[in-house]
N, C-alpha and C positions, 0 to 999 in steps of 0.2 A: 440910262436911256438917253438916245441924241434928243435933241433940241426940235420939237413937233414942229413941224411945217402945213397948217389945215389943209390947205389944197392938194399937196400930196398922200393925205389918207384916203382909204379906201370905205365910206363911209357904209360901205354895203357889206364888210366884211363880215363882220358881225353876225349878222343875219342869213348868211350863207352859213357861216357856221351852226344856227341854229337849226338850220331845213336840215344840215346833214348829222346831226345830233338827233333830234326829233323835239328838241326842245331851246327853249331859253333859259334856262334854269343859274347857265354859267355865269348869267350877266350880274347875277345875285353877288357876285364875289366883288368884296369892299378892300382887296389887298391887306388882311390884317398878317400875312404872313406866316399862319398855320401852316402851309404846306413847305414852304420852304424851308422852315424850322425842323422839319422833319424829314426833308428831301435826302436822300444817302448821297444822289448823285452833287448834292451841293457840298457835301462836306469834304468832296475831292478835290474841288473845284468850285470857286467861288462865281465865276461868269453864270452858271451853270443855276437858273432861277425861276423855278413853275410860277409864283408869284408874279415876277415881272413878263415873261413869255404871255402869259393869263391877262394882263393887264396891258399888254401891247397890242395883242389879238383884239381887245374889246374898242380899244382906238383906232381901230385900220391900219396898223403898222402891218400890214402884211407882206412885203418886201422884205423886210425885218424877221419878220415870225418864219417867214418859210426856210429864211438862210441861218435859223439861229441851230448850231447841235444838237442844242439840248433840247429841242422839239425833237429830232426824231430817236436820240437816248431813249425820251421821256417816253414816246409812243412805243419804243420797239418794247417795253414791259409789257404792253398789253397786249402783244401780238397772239398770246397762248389763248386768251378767253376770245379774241376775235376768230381763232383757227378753230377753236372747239367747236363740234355741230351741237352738241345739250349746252353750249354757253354756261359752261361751270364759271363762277370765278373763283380763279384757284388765288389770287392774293387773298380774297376775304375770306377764304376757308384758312387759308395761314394764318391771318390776322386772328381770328376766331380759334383756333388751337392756342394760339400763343397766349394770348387774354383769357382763356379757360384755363391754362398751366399757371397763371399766376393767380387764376381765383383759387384755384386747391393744391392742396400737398400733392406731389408725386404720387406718394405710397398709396393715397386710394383709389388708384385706379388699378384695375385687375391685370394679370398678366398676359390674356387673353382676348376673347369677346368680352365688350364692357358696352352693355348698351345705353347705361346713362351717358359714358363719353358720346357717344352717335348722337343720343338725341339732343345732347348738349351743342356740339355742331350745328347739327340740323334747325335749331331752332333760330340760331344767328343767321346762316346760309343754308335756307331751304335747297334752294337747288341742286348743293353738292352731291345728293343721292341719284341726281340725271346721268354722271359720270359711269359709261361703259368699258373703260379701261382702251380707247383706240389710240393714243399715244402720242396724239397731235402737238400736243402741249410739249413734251417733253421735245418733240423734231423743234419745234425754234425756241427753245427756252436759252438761255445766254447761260447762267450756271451750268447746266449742262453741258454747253462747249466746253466750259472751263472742269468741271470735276464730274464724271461719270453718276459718280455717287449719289450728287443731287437732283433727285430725279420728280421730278412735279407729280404724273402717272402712278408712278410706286408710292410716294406718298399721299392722294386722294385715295388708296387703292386702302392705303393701311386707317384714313378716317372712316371711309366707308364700311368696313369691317369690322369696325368699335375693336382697333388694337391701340386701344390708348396710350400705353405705355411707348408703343413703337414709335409713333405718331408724336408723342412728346418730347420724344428723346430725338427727332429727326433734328439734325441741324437743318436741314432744309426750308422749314417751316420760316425760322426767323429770316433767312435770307430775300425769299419771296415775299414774305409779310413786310417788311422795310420799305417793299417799293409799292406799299397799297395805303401807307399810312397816310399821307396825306389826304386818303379821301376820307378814312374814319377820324383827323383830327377837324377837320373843317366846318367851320361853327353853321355853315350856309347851306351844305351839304353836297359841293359845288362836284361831281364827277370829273375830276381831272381826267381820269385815264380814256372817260369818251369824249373829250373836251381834244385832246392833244392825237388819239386815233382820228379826230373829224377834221385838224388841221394836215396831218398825214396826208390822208387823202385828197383834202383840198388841192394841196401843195403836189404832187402829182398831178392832179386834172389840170393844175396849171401850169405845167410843164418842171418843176421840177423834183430833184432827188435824192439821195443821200450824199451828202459832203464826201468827197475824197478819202478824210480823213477816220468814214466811217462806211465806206463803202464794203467793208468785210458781212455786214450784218443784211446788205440787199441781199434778201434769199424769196 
């Protein structure tokens, strides 16, 4: 991080962030480094730090925060549960398949309908039974650019139908699950992904937009 200069912080930022969140919830974050520890997008790239972005944001560095990548990397993941109309979150339905496949053996889940898989889900992420199968998720999901295959839509289609085994065996799952993990390691319970969608937006109203370098993902 450069060298803080007070008078050029934006001492209101903060709190702008909280009116467009609906909370203050984020300021609870003590930088213990949870999210970064588990960040994918960090392991590519070391610049590349929820942690520090989170803790820049809470100082008024916002000249900083709006021109950093990896705010809008970090926000274009949530783009699926922001386009969703039932506001599924499909990471924490991942996260929640993934963490159920390591509490039980494969073999006992049924080949078919299995409805303790369902209600197994459902009890972690109520919502996921709001999903009507409209496909929104899957139009901006970025795995999807990259392999047909993984598809967000076809897999809530296959939890909500208690086809356990299908749903387990989805590669899909962990991929999507990967980039939710920093909200279920987080000792504080710090909502990254509405933390960094409310910077998004900020950083628009204030004129600006995605880097050059990431201009493929404005859709």
């Amino acid at each position: 991080m450069s060298e803080l200069i007070l008078n050029e912080l934006d001492a209101e930022f903060k709190f702008r962030i909280a009116r467009k969140i609906g909370d203050d919830s984020f300021l609870n974050c003590f930088a213990c480094g949870s999210c970064t520890a588990s960040c994918p997008v960090r392991r590519l790239e070391e610049k590349y730090n929820p942690r520090r972005l989170i803790r820049m944001a809470i100082l008024g560095m916002r000249e900083e925060v709006y021109k950093s990548e990896f705010l809008w990397l970090c926000s274009y993941h949530s783009t699926c549960l922001n386009r969703c109309p039932q506001k599924v979150n499909i990471g924490a339905v991942s996260d929640a398949v993934v963490r159920i496949g390591q509490r039980y053996n494969e073999k006992e889940w049924n080949d078919g309908f299995d409805s303790g898989f369902r209600r197994a889900v459902m009890a972690e992420v109520p919502g996921v039974t709001a999903c009507f199968a409209c496909g929104s998720c899957t139009a901006v999901c970025s795995e999807t650019f990259l392999d047909r295959d993984k598809d967000p839509r076809k897999f809530i289609r296959k939890v909500n139908l208690g086809m356990a085994r299908q749903a387990l065996t989805d590669d899909f799952k962990e991929i999507c699950a990967i980039h939710f993990r920093c909200e279920s390691r987080c000792p504080q319970g710090v909502k990254i992904s509405k933390v960094m969608q409310a910077l998004r937006d900020l950083a628009i109203e204030d004129g600006y937009s995605y880097p050059e370098s990431l201009r493929f993902l404005e859709r």
